[in-house]
C-alpha positions in Angstrom: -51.5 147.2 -66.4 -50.3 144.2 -68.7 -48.4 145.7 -71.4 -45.6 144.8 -74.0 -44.1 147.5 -72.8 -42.9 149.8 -70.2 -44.6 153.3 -70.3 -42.5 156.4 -68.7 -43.7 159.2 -68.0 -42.0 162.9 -67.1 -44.2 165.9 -66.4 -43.1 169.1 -65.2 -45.6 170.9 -62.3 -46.5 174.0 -63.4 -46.4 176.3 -60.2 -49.3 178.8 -61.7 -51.6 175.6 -62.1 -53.5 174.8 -59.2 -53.2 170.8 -58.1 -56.7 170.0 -60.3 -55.4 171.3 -62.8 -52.9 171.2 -66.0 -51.3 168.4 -68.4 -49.5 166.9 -65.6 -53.1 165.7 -64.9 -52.9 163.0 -67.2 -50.0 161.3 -65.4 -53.1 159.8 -62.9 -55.0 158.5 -65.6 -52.7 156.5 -68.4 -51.2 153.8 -65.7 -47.5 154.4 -66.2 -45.0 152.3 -64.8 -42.5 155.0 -63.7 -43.5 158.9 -63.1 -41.1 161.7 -62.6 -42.5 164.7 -61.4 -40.6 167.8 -61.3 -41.6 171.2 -59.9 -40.4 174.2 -62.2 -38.1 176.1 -60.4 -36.7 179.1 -62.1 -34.1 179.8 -59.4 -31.9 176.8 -58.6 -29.0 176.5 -57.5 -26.3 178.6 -59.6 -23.7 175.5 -60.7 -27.5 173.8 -62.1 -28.5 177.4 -63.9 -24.9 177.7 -65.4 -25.2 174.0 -66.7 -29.0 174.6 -68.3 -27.8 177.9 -69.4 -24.6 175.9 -71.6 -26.7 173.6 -72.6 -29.7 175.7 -73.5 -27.9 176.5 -76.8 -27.2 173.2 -77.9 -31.2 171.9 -76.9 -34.8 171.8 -77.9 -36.2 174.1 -75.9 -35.1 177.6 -74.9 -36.7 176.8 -71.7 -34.9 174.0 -71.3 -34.0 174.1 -67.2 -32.4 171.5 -64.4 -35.5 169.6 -64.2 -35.5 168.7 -67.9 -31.7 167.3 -67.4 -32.8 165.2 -64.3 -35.7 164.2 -66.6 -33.6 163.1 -69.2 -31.2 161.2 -67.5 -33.9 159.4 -66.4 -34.7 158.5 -69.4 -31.7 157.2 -70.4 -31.3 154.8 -67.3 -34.7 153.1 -68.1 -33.7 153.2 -72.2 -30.4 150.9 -71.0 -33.2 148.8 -68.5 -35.9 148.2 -71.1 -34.0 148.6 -74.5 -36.7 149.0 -77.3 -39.5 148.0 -74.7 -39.9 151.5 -73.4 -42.0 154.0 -74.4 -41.9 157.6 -72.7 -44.2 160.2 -72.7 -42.4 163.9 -71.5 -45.7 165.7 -71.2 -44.3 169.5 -71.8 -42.1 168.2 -74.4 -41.5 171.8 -76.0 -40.6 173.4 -72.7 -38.3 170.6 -70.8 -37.0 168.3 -73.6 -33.2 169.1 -74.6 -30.4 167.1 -75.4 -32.2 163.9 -76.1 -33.5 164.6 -79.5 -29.8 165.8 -80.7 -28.8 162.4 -79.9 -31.5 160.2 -80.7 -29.7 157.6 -82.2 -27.8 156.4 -78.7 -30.6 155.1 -77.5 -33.8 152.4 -78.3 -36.5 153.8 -76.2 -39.2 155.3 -77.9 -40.0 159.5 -77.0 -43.6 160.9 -77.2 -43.5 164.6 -76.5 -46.8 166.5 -76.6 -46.2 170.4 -78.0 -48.5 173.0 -76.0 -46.8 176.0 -77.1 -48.6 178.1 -80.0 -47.2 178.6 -83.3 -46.7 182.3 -82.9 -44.9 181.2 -79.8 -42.6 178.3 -81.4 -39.3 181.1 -82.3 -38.8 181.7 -78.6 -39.9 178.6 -77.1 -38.1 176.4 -79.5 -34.3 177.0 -79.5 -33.7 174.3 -82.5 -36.9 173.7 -84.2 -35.4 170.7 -86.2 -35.0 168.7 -83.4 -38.8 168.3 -83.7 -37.8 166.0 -86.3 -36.0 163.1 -83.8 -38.7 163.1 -81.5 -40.5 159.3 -82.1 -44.3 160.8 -82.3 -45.3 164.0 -81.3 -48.7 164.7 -79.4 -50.6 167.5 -80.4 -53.4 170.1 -78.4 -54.8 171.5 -81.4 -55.0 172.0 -85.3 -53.1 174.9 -85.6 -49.8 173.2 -84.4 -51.0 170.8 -87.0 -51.1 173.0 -89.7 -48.0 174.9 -88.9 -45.9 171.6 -88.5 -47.4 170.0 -91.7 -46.7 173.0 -93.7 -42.8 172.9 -91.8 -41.9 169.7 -93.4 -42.8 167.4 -90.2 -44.0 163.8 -91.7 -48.3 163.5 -91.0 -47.3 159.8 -89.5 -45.4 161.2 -86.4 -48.1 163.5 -84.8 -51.5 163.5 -83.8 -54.0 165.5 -81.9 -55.4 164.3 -79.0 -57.2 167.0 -76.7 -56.1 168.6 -73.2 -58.8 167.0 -70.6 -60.3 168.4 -67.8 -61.0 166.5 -64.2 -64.6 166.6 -64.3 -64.7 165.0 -60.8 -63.6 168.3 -59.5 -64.8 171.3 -61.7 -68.6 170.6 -62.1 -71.5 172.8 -61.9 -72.2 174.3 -58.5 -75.3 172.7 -56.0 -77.1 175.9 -55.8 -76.7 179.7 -57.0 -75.5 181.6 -53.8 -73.6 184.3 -55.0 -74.7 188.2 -54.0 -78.2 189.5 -54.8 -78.1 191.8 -57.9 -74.7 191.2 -58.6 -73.4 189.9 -62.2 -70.3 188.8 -61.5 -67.4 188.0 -64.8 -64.6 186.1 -63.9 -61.4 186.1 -65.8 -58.1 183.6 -64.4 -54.5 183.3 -65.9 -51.7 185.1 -66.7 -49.4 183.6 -70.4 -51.1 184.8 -73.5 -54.0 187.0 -72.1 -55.3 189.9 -73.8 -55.5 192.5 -70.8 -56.0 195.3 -73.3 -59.6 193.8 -73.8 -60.1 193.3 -70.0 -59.7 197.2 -69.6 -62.0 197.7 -72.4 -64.5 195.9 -71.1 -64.4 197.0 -67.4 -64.1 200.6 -68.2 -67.3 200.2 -70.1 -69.4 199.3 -67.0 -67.2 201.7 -64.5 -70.2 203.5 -63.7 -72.5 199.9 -62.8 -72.7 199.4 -59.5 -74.0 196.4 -60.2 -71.5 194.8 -61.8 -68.5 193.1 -60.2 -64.9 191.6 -62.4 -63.2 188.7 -60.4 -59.4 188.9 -61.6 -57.1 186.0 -61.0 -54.1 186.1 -62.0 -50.0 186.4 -61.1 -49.3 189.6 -58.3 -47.3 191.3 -60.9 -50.5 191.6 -63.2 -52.6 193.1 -60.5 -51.5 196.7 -60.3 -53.1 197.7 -63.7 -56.5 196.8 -61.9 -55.7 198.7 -58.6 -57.5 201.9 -60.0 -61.2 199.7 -60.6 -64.3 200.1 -57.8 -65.3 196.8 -59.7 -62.7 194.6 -59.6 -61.7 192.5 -57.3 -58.5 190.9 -57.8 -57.0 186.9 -56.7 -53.5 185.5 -56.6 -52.5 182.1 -54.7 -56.0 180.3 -54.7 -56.5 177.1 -53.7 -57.9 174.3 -55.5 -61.3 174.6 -53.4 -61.5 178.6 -53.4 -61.0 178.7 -57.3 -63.6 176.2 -57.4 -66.2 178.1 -55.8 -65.2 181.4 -57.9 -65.7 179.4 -61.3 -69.0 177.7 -59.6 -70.3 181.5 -58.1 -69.4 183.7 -61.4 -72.6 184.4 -63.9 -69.9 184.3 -67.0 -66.3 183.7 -67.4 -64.7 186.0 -69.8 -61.2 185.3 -71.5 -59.0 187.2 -73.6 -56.5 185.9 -75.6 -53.8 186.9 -77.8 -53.2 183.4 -78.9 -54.1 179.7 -77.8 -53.6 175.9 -78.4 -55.5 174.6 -75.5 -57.0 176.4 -72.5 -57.4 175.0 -68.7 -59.4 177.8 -67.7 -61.6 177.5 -71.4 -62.6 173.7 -70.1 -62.8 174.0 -66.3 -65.7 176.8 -66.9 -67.4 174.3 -69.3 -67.2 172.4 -66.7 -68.8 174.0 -64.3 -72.0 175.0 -67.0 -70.6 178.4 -67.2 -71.1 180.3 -70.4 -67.9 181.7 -71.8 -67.2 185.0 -73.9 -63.7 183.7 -75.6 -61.9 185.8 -78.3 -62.0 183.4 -81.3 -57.9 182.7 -82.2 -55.6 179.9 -82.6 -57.7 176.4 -81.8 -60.3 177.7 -79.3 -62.7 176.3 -81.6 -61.4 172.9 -81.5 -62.8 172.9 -78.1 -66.1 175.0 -78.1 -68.7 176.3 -80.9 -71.0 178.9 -81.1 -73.4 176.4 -79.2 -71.1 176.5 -76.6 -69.2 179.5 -76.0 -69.9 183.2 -76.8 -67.2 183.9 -79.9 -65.5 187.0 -80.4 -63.5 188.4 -82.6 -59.9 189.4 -81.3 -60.0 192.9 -79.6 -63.6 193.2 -80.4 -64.0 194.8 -76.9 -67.4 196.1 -77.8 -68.6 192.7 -78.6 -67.5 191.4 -75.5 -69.3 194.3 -73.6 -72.3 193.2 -75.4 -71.9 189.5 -74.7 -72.0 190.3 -70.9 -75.4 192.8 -71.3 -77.0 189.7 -73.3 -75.8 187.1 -70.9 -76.9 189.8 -67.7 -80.5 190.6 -69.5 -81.4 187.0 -70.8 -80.7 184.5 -67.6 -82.2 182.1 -69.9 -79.8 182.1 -72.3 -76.9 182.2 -69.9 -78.0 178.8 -68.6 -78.9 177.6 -72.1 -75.0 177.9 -73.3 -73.9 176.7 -69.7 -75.7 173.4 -70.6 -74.5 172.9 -73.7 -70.9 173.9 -72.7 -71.4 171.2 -70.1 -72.1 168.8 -72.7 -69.6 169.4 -75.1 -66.6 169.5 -72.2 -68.0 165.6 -70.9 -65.4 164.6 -74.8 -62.7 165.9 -72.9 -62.7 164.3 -69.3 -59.2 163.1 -68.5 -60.4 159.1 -68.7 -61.2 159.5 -72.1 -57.8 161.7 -73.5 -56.3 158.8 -71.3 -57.7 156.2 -73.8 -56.9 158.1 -76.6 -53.2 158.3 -75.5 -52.9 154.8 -74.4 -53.8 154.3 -78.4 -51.2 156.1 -79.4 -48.4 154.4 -77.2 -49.3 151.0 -78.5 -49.0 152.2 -82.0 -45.4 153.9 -81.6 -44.5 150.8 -79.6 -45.7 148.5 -82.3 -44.9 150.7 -85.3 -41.3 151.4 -84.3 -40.8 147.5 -82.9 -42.1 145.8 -86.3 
């Protein structure tokens, strides 16, 4: 790609995300000339966890770990290459940036760090929140971050949102229906920031349906509160193909959440034409409306309950907000967010060069 510049980019894998999905997606769609990927590993060495733990203090994140140090001194090898020429993208800036922003002023390269974390989240994800600050442009995932930086003194002219994508090559809308005769099957996936409380709610409330079935995929430790449910059938360690088919096989995806910026599992059901009962908090409604998506209010179990009895007596209507959802996600295919961001480096490159 013929640039005046060298793009950089540093993603972390995420090991919950399956390999279709996540940020780290975008690294295959924005060209870069140099890619570090680094696998999240909780459990390194102990010399490596004694040097992140020391330096934890001192950094950005509170999650800062060995692979953000690798990352970084990566960093600074191509900043001493390319000088003011490079421009690097660390896609979970607010989880594996550290050091660099305290000492921004050794080096000319250019950092772009996109925040996913929510603002209820930023006190224990962010270990020195005014760091934010030294960071060259920050890339937001919805208007909520927005709102909370703006009102926290960041300048409007170093951040912008630009949507999470989703590969729409992969999730789409099954062939056929071809799941169980007489079966209404809800699906709910993940683990960080998901209201469980509701998910108990709600499956309580049809204990006694036989006809009825809850697909639960999330971490092993989350699985035990579900043990003592006839209807639920519970997933861990999918792969990309078998989560496919339980997004494409499901009549409704229901998701819970305490709080949320952006949402994988919000845009791969959209993507697969599946209507979604979401609780309405943080920026979910940057992404969906009441066209496309079933809006609840947080912990309103009982409207959630009723969402699936409208959804399970009205077909029509189910497929009616699956088509729309399917519409509204085609905004946020990864080639698109790519263009968007490719915007966005050529401005910090020739706003910080000028």
């Amino acid at each position: 790609m013929n640039r005046p510049y060298k793009l950089a980019v540093f993603t972390t894998t995420q090991p919950h995300h399956s390999s279709k999905s996540g940020y780290e997606q975008i690294a295959h769609h924005v060209g870069p000339d140099h890619t570090l990927w680094r696998t999240r590993n909780n459990t390194p060495p102990l010399p490596k966890r004694g040097m992140a733990k020391l330096l934890r203090r001192f950094a950005l994140s509170n999650w800062y770990q060995w692979d953000g140090i690798e990352a970084e001194s990566r960093f600074l090898r191509l900043s001493r290459r390319y000088q003011k020429h490079l421009v690097a993208h660390f896609l979970y800036g607010d989880t594996s940036l550290g050091m660099l922003p305290r000492f921004r002023r050794l080096f000319k390269g250019k950092m772009v760090a996109t925040i996913h974390a929510c603002p209820s989240d930023f006190d224990r994800v962010l270990a020195n929140f005014h760091l934010l600050r030294n960071i060259d442009f920050l890339i937001l995932l919805g208007g909520n971050q927005r709102r909370y930086l703006l009102e926290a003194g960041l300048p409007k002219n170093k951040m912008l949102t630009v949507p999470h994508g989703v590969d729409l090559s992969f999730y789409k809308p099954a062939p056929q229906k071809s799941y169980e005769k007489n079966t209404f099957r809800v699906l709910s996936v993940g683990n960080w920031r998901r209201n469980f409380k509701l998910y108990h709610q709600v499956i309580k409330a049809y204990g006694d349906d036989p006809n009825i079935r809850f697909d639960v995929v999330t971490a092993r430790h989350n699985q035990e509160q579900f043990s003592g449910y006839r209807n639920v059938q519970t997933y861990d360690g999918l792969g990309d193909e078998e989560l496919l088919e339980l997004y494409q096989h499901t009549d409704c995806v229901l998701l819970g959440l305490e709080d949320a910026v952006a949402n994988n599992v919000l845009l791969e059901s959209m993507a697969c034409a599946k209507p979604v009962i979401v609780e309405d908090v943080g920026a979910v409604t940057d992404y969906v409306d009441q066209n496309s998506a079933m809006l609840i209010k947080p912990d309103d179990a009982g409207a959630a309950v009723d969402a699936i009895r409208g959804l399970r007596t009205n077909p029509d209507k189910a497929k009616h907000i699956g088509r729309k959802a399917h519409e509204q996600v085609k905004r946020f295919d990864w080639p698109i967010v790519a263009n968007e961001l490719q915007a966005v480096y050529e401005m910090v490159h020739h706003n910080l060069n000028r």
